[in-house]
KETITOR-392413 format. One record per residue (C-alpha): residue in one letter; x, y, z. Coordinates in pm, whole numbers. Each point is the difference from the previous one (the first is absolute). Layout:
BEGIN
[rec A,[X,Y,Z]]
...
END
This chain:
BEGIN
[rec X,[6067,-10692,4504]]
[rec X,[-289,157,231]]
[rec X,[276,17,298]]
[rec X,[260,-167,158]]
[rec X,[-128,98,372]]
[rec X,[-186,-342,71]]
[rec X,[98,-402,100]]
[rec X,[-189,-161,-311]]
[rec X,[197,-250,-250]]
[rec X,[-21,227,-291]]
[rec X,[184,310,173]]
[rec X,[254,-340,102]]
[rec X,[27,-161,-346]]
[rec X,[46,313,-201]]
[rec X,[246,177,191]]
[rec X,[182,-396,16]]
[rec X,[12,48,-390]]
[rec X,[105,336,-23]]
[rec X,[327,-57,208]]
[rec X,[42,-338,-199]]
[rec X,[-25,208,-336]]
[rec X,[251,301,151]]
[rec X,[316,-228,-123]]
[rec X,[-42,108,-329]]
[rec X,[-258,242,-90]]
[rec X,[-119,380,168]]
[rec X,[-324,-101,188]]
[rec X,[-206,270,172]]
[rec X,[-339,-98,219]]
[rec X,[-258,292,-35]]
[rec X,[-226,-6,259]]
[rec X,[-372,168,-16]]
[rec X,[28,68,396]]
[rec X,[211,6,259]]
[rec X,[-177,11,353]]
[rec X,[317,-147,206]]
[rec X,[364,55,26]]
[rec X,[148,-340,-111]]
[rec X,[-137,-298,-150]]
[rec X,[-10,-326,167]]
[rec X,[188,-232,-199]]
[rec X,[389,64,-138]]
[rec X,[30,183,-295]]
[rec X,[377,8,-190]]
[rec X,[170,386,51]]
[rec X,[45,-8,-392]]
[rec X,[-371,-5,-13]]
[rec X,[-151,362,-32]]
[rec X,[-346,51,173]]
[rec X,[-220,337,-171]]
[rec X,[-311,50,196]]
[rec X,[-258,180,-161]]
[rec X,[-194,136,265]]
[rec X,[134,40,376]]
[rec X,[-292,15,273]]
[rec X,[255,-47,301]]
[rec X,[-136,300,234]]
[rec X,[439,67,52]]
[rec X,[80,-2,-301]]
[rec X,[154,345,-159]]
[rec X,[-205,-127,-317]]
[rec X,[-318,-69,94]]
[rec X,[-270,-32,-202]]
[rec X,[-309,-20,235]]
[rec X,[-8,391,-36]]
[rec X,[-107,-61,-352]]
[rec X,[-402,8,-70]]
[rec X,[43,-320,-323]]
[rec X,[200,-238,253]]
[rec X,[-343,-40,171]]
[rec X,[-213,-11,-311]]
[rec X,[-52,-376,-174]]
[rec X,[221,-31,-335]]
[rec X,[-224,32,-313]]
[rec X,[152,-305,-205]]
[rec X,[136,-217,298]]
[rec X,[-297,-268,43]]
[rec X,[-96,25,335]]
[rec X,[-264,-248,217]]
[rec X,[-344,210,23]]
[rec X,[25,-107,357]]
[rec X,[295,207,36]]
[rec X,[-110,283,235]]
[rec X,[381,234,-51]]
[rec X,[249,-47,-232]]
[rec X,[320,-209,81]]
[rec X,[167,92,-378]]
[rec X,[-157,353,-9]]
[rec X,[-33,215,-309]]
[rec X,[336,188,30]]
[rec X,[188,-344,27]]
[rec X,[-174,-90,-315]]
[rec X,[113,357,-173]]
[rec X,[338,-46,104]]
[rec X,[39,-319,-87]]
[rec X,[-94,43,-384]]
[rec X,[217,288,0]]
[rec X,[260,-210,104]]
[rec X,[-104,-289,-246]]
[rec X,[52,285,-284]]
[rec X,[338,127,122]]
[rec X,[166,-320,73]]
[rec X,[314,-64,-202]]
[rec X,[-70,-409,156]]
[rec X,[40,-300,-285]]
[rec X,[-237,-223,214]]
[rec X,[-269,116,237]]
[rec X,[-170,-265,202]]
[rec X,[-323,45,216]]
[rec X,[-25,-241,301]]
[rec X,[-445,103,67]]
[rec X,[-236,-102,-221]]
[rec X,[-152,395,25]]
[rec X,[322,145,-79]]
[rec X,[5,-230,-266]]
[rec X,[-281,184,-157]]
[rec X,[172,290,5]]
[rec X,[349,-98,-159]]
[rec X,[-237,-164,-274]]
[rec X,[-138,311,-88]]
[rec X,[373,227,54]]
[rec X,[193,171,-311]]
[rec X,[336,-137,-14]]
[rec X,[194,-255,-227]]
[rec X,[165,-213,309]]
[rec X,[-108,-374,8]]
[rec X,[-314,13,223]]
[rec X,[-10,-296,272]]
[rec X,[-273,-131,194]]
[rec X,[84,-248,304]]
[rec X,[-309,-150,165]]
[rec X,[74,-158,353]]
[rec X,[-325,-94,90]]
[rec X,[-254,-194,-305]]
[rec X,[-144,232,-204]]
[rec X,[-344,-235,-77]]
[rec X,[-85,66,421]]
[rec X,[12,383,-91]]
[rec X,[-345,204,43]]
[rec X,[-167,9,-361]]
[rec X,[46,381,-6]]
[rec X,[391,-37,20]]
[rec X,[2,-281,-230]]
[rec X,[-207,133,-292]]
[rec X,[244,267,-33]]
[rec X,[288,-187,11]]
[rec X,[-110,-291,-176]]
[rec X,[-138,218,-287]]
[rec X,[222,346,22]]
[rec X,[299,-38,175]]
[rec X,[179,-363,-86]]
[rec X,[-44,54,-361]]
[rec X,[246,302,17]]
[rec X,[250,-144,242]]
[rec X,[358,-178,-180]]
[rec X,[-58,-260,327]]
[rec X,[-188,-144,249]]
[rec X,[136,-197,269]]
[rec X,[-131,-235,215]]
[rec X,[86,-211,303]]
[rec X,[-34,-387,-121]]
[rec X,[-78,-172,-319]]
[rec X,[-347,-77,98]]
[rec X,[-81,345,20]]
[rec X,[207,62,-318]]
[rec X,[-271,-244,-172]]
[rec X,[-319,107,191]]
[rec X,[100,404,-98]]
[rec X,[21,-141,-325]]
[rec X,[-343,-145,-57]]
[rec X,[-140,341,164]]
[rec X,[183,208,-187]]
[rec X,[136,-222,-362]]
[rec X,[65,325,-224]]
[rec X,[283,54,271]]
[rec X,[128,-338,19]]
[rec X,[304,33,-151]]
[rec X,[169,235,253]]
[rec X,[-103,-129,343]]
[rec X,[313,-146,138]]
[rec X,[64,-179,326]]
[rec X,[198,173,226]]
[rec X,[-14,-154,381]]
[rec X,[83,300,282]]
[rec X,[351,56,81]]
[rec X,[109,-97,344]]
[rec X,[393,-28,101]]
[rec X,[156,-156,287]]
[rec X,[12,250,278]]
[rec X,[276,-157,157]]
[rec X,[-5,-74,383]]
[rec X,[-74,-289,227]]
[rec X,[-75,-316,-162]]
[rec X,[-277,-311,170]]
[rec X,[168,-251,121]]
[rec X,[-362,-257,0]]
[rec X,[50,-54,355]]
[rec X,[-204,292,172]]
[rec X,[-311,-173,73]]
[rec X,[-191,317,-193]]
[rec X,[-228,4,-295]]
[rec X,[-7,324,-123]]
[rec X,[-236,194,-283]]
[rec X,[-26,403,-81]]
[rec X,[-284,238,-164]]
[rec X,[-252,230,5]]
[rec X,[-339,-135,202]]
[rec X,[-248,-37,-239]]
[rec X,[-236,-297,-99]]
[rec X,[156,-104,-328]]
[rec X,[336,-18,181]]
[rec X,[-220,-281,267]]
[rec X,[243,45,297]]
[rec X,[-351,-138,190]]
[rec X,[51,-361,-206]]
[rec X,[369,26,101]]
[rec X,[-100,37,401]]
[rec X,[-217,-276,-61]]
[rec X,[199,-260,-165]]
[rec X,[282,144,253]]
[rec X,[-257,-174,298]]
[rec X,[83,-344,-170]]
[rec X,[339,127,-5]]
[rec X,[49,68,404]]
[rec X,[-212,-322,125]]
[rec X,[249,-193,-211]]
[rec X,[336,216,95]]
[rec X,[-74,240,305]]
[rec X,[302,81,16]]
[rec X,[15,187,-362]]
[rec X,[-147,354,-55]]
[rec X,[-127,179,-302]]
[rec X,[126,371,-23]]
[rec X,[-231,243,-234]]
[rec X,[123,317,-119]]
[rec X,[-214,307,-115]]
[rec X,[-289,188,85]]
[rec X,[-343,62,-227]]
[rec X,[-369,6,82]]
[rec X,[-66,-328,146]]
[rec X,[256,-9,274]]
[rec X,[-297,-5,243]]
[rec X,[-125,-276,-113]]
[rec X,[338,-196,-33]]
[rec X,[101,107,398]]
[rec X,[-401,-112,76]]
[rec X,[43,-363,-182]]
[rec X,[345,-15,176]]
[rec X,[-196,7,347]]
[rec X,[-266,-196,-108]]
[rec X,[177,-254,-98]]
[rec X,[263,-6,282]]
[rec X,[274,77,-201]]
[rec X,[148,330,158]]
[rec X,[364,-207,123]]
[rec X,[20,-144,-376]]
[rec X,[-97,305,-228]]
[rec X,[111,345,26]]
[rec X,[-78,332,-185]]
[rec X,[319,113,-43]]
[rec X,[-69,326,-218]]
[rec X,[153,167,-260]]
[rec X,[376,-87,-41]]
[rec X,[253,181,-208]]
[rec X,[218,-159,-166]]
[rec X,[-224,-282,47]]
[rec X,[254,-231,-101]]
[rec X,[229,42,297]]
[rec X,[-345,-174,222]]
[rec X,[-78,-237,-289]]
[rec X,[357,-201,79]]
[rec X,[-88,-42,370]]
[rec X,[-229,-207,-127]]
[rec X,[37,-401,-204]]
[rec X,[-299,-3,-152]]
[rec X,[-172,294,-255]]
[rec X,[-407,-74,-68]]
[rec X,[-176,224,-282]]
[rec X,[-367,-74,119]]
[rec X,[-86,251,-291]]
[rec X,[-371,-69,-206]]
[rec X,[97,238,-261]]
[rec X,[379,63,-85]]
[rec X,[128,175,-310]]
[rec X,[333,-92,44]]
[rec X,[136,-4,400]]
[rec X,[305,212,66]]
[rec X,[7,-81,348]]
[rec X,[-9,-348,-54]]
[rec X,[354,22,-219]]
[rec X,[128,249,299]]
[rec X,[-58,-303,181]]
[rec X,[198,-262,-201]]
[rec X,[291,283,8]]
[rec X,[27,-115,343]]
[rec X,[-5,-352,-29]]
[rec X,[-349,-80,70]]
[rec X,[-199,-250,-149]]
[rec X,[-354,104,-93]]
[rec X,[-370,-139,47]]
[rec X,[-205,148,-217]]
[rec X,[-336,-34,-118]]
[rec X,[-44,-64,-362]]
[rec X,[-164,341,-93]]
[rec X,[13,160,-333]]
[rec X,[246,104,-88]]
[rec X,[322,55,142]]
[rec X,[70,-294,226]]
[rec X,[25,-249,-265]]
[rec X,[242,242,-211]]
[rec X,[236,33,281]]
[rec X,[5,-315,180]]
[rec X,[46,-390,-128]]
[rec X,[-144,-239,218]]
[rec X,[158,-204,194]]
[rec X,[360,138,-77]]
[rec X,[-12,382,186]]
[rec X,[-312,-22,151]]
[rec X,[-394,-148,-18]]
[rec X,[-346,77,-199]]
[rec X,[-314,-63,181]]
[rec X,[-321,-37,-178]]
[rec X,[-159,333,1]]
[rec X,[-234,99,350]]
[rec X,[83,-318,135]]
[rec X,[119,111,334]]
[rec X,[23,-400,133]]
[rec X,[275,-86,-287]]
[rec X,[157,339,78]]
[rec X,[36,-137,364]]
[rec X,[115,-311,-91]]
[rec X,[282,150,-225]]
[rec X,[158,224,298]]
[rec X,[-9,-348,215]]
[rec X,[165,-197,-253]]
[rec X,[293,262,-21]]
[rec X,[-17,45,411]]
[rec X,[29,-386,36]]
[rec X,[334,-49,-309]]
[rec X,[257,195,144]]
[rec X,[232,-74,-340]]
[rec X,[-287,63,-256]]
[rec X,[-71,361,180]]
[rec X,[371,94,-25]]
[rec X,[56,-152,-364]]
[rec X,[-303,156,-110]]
[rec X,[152,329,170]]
[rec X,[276,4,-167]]
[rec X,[-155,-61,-357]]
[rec X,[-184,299,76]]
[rec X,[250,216,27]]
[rec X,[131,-121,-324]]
[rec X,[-326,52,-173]]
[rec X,[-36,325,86]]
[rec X,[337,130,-142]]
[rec X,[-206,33,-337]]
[rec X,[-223,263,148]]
[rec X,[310,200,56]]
[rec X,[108,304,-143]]
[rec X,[225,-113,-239]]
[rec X,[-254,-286,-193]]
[rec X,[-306,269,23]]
[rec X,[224,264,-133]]
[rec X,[54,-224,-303]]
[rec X,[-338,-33,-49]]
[rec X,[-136,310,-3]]
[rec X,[272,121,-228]]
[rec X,[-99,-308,-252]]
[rec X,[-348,164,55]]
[rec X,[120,333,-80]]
[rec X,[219,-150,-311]]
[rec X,[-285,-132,-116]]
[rec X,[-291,304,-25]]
[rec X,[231,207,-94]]
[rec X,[137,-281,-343]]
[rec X,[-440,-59,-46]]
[rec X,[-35,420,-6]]
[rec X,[260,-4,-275]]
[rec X,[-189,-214,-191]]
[rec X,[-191,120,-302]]
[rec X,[-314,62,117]]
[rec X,[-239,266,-186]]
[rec X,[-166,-140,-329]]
[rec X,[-236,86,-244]]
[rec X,[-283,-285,-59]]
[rec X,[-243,-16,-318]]
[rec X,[-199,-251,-86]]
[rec X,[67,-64,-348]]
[rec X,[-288,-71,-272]]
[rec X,[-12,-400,35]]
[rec X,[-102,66,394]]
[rec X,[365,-84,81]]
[rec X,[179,217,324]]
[rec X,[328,158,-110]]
[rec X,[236,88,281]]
[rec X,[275,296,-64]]
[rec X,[263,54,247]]
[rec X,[166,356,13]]
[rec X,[350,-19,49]]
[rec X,[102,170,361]]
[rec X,[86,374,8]]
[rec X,[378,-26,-119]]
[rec X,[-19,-336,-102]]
[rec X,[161,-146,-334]]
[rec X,[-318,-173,-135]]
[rec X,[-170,-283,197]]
[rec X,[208,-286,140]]
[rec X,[-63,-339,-151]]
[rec X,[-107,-328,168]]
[rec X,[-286,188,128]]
[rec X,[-371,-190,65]]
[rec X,[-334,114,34]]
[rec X,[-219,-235,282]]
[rec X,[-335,47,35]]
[rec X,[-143,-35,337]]
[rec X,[-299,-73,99]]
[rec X,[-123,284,258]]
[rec X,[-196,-291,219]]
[rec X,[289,-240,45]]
[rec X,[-170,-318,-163]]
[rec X,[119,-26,-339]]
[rec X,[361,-88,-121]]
[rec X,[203,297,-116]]
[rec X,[78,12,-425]]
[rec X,[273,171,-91]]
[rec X,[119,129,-343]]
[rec X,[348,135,-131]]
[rec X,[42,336,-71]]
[rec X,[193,58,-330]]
[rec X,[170,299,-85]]
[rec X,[-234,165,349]]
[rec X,[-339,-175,-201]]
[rec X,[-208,-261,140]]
[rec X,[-329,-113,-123]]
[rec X,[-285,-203,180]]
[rec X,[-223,-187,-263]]
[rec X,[-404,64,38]]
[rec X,[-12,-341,49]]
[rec X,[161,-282,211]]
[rec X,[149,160,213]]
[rec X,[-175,162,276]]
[rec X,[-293,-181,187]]
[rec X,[-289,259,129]]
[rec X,[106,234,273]]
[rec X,[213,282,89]]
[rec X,[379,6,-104]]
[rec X,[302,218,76]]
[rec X,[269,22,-201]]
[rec X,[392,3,133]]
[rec X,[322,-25,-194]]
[rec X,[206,-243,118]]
[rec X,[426,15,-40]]
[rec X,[214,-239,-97]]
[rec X,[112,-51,364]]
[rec X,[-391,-38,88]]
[rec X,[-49,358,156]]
[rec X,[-327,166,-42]]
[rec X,[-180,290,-70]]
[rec X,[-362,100,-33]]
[rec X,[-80,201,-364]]
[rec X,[-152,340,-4]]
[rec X,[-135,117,-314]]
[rec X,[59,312,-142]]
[rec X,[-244,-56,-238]]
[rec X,[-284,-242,-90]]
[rec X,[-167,-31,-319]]
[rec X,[-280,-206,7]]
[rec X,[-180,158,-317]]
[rec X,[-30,-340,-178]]
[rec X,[-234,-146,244]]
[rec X,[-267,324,-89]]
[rec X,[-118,-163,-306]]
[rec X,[242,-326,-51]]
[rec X,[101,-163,-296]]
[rec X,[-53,-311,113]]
[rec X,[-371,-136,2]]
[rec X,[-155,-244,219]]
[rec X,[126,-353,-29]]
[rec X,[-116,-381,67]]
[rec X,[314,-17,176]]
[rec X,[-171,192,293]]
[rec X,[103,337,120]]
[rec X,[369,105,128]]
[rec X,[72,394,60]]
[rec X,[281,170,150]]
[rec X,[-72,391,121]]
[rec X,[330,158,132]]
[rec X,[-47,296,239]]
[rec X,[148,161,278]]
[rec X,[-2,1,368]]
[rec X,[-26,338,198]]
[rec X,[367,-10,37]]
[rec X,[54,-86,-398]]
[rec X,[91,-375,81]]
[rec X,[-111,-187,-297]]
[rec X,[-238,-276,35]]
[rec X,[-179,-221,-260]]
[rec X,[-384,-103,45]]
[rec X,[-58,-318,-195]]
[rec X,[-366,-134,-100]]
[rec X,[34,-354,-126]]
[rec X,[-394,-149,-54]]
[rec X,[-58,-322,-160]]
[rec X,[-327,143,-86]]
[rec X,[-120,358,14]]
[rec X,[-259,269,-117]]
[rec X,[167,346,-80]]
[rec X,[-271,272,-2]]
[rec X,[33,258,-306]]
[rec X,[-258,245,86]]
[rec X,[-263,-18,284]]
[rec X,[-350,233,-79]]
[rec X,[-230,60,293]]
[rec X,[-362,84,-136]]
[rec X,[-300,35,95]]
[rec X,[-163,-354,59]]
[rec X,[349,-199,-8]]
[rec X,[352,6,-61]]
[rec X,[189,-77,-288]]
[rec X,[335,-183,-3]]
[rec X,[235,-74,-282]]
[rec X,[285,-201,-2]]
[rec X,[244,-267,-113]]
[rec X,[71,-360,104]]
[rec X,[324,-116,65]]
[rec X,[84,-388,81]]
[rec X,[-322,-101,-265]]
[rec X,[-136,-106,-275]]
[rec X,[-212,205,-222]]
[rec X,[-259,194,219]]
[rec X,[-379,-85,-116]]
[rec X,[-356,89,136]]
[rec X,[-50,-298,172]]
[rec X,[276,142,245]]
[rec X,[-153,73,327]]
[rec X,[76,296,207]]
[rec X,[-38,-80,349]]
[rec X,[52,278,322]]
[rec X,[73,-251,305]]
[rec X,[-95,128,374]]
[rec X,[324,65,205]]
[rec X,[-125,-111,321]]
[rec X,[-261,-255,-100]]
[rec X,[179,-135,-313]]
[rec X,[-343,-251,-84]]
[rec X,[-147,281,-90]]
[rec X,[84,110,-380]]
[rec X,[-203,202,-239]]
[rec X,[54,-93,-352]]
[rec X,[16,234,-342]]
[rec X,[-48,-89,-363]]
[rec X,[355,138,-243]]
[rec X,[-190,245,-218]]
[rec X,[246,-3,-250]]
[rec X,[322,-206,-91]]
[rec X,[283,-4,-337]]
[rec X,[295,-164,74]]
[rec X,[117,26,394]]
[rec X,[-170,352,54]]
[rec X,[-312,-13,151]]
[rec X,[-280,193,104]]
[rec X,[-277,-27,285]]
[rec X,[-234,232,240]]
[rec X,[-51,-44,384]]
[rec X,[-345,101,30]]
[rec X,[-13,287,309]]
[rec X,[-343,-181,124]]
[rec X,[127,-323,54]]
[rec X,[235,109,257]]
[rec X,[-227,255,185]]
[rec X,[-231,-336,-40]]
[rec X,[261,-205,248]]
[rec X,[91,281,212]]
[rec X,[-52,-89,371]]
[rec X,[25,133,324]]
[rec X,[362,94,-62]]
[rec X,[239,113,-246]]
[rec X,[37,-254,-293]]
[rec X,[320,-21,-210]]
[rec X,[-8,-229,-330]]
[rec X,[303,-102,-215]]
[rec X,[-21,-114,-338]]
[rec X,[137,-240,-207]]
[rec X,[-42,-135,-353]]
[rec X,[-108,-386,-23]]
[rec X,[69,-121,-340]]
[rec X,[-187,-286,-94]]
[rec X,[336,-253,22]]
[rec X,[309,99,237]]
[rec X,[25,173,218]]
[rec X,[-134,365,206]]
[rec X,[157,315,-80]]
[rec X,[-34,257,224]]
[rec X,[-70,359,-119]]
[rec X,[246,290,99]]
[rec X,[280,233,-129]]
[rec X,[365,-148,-47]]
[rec X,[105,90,-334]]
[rec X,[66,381,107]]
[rec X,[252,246,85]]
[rec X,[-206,127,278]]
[rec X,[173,-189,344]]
[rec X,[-337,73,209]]
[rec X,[-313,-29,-238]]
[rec X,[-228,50,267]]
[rec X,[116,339,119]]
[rec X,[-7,109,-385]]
[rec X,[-336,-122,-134]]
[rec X,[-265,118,152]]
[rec X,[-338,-69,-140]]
[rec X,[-378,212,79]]
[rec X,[-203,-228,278]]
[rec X,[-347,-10,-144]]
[rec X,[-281,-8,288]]
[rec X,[-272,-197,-39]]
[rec X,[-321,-87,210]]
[rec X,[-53,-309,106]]
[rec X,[-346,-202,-38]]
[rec X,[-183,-212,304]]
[rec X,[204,-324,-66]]
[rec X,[-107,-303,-138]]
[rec X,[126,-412,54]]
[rec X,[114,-166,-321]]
[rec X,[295,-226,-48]]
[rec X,[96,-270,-259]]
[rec X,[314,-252,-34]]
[rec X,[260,-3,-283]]
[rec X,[289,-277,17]]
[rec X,[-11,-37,356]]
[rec X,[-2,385,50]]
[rec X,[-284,248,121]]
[rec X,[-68,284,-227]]
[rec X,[-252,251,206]]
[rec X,[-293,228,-144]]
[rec X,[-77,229,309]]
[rec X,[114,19,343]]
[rec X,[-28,-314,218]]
[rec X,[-189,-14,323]]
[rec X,[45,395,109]]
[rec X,[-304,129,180]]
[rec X,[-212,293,-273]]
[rec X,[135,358,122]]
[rec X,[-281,240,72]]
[rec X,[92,175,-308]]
[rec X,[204,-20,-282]]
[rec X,[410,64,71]]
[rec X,[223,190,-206]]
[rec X,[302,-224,-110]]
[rec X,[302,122,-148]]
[rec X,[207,-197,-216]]
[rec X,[371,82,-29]]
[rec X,[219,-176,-214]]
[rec X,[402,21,48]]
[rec X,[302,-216,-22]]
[rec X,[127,-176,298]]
[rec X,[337,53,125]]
[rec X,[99,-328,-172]]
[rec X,[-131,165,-298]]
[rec X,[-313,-188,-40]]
[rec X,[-340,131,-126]]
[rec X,[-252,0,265]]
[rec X,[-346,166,104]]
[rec X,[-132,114,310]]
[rec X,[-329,102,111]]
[rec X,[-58,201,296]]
[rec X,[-346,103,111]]
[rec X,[0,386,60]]
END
């Protein structure tokens, strides 16, 4: 953790689970800082506390002395508006060193920064990420390196609620198979239980806008001209107590609502009160609203995503209002004011619901967390990949260090990396699986995971990956249309599979720029025979009427042959850049688009580059004609003469989609 030394929900929540996990395993809390002598919140005596660095002025080891504990960290991703460093540089150092040293089977970070770090940290121990807030509300900067760098080496992520547990997973699907739900731990502190007769509504939190204690103080005026004799208590402090005490006055309320400040254990003032409200906008998960029901109280809460909903049912421990609807929200604490039985039934379900937030059931689940990264790591999960001569993907598991062979009733699935597609999946067979060319992946983006028998997963790295056979391939072009499958490698070695499925396609062979034009060979996939009276046509990409047309040059079976004359497109050139892609039109079905596919090469536009010829460009002249409903221009349309002739260059390259196209830029 960053520190123990402040009232927030994390500090609360992890120490909560720390005591609950002391009953049967060593647990230790290392802290990056310690600026205070105890924390706020209980912590179990069989619970060890390290702190890395000590800045307490008293303290016999204090760190303040040393020059790095007030330099910024050089890995920890800090906020550019951060003017001095809360995790400094030495809490950083020490904390890998400790990360390196550590004889720990698990090690859990509780911060998304830190969780940058322990991504990053030597060690074999499972490596644990629990997110308390929702990671998609993170600034980009802290989400493009956890998103991208950090999950993907993590055993587990956990998260508050099963909505977030679906919403991290369409962010981040190559990690979907180990975010788990794990809601905060929060035990029954014992105490004073509510009775539901003190005529006090009661909520708790730091004063900020998302929490909307100003929509609570204004439904509460409904409230008061209904029941005077009812008061609403608020505990906390934050940046907009001003303006809370200044509505309070405004609006007359000063003998109904009181500040109250912070309160610790707040518990102990929660059950002086028969009614809880959770006003919140924005609410990952709401641990004061379940240190509420521990005292009996029923809850009003608004609907907001997403913990509310995962805690409470309503109707039976407490009641959902529609989301910033601060009328229903008064209407809800009136109906409970006004049923004297439904407030203390509701109570007392409340207190039953929130036995499962205790530390015995969130013990159980983290361990079943735990149980589970550690059975997926054992999982076979290095291969080799080749694609085989027929275009086919072959899949070879290594067996794990120490392992007898690989286990049986493996499967392969294939995922698709943007969520839409259903999933294939494919036996292994003696640690073999092999995804046909064809049939079986749709175009897009795939990563491949073994699945076990008891439907645990694991995302494949390759060791290697031999995608020779797609350099010159044995297998020619085909009326069938095009299918290709290029394995490769992520940064990290995850395997993924790119798949290129075209009913119709062009597949350039060799590209010549010359002089006057340039010369394109190729191959036509999803035809017939190619002939000359196959048009070539480049098609505008932001005015798509307009479309220059090409003669084939030369044709024998599906290979073709035709030039893109360099004047014609210095011809249309206009005030701005121009960009043209081309496709073939044979004379019966359908387009075919020109590009690279059938390659090795992953990104064919950052490996061929071609020259960019520079020609000048004449005063323009007006001529167009009509083909099948289409315009087909000679000459640039409408554009005022330049004073003199410009210089045009013409640079062809393949998109990022790996499609031929030509741009002309005037220099």
């Amino acid at each position: 953790m960053r520190d123990l030394c402040h009232m927030g929900g994390v500090v609360s929540a992890t120490q909560n689970l720390a005591s609950a996990l002391a009953d049967r395993h060593d647990v230790e809390i290392v802290a990056l800082r310690k600026v205070r002598d105890r924390s706020h919140f209980a912590l179990d005596s069989r619970v060890s506390v390290r702190a890395l660095t000590d800045l307490r002025a008293h303290s016999p080891v204090y760190d303040g002395d040393d020059s790095l504990a007030h330099e910024f960290p050089l890995r920890y991703p800090y906020p550019e508006s951060e003017k001095s460093p809360v995790v400094s540089r030495l809490a950083e150092k020490r904390l890998f060193a400790y990360l390196a040293d550590t004889d720990a089977d698990v090690v859990v970070s509780s911060n998304p920064r830190i969780t940058t770090l322990l991504a990053t940290a030597p060690g074999r121990y499972l490596k644990v990420a629990q997110e308390h807030s929702m990671p998609g509300i993170y600034s980009h900067s802290i989400r493009r390196v956890l998103f991208k760098e950090s999950y993907p080496r993590l055993d587990a992520v956990t998260v508050l609620t099963p909505e977030e547990q679906e919403r991290l997973g369409d962010l981040v699907p190559h990690v979907r198979d180990r975010i788990h739900v794990m809601p905060n731990c929060i035990p029954d502190p014992g105490g004073r239980q509510a009775d539901g007769r003190n005529k006090v509504v009661v909520t708790a939190g730091v004063f900020k806008p998302h929490k909307n204690f100003r929509g609570l103080i204004d439904a509460f005026e409904t409230v008061a001209a209904r029941h005077p004799d009812w008061r609403l208590r608020i505990y906390g402090s934050g940046p907009e107590e001003s303006t809370m005490r200044r509505t309070i006055q405004e609006k007359g309320l000063y003998n109904h609502v009181h500040l109250m400040g912070p309160a610790y254990p707040v518990t102990a003032e929660l059950a002086k009160g028969s009614i809880f409200v959770l006003p919140s906008l924005r609410e990952p998960f709401g641990n004061v609203t379940v240190e509420a029901m521990t005292r009996g109280l029923p809850v009003v809460s608004m609907d907001c995503d997403h913990g509310p909903r995962n805690i409470l049912t309503h109707g039976t421990d407490g009641l959902l209002v529609p989301l910033g609807d601060t009328e229903a929200m008064a209407d809800s604490i009136i109906d409970l004011i006004e049923d004297d039985d439904r407030r203390i039934g509701m109570g007392r379900q409340a207190r039953l619901t929130s036995e499962a937030f205790g530390p015995g059931p969130s013990a159980e689940r983290f361990e079943t967390i735990l149980t589970e990264a550690s059975a997926a790591r054992k999982l076979a999960g290095t291969v080799d990949c080749t694609v085989l001569q027929n275009g086919d993907v072959q899949v070879d598991l290594r067996p794990q260090e120490g392992a007898d062979g690989v286990p049986e009733g493996l499967t392969l699935l294939c995922r698709d990396v943007s969520g839409k597609e259903k999933s294939p999946t494919i036996p292994f067979r003696a640690g073999t699986a092999v995804i046909p060319r064809r049939g079986t992946l749709t175009e897009g983006l795939w990563e491949l995971v073994v699945v076990s028998a008891e439907g645990r997963e694991k995302h494949l790295h390759a060791e290697h990956c031999d995608a020779g056979n797609l350099v010159a391939p044995s297998w020619g072009a085909s009326t069938e249309g095009l299918e290709v499958l290029l394995p490769y490698k992520e940064a990290d070695d995850r395997l993924r599979v790119r798949s290129r499925v075209r009913e119709e396609h062009a597949e350039v062979s060799r590209l010549e720029v010359r002089e006057h034009d340039v010369l394109v060979e190729g191959e036509l996939w999803g035809g017939e025979a190619v002939t000359t009276d196959v048009v070539v046509t480049a098609v505008n990409r932001s005015d798509r009427q307009r479309i220059l047309s090409f003669p084939v040059i030369w044709a024998e079976g599906t290979r073709f042959r035709f030039k893109i004359p360099l004047d014609a497109l210095v011809a249309e050139h206009g005030d701005k850049e121009e960009v043209w892609d081309v496709w073939v039109r044979p004379t019966t079905g359908d387009p075919a688009q020109v590009g690279k596919l059938v390659t090795d090469i992953l990104e064919p536009h950052t490996v061929f580059r071609y020259p960019r010829p520079v020609q000048k460009r004449p005063r323009p002249t007006v001529s167009a004609r009509r083909t099948s409903g289409r315009r087909f221009l000679r000459g640039h349309r409408g554009a005022p003469a330049p004073a003199a002739p410009a210089k045009i260059e013409i640079r062809p390259y393949y998109t990022t989609a790996a499609q031929l196209a030509f741009k002309t830029v005037a220099l």
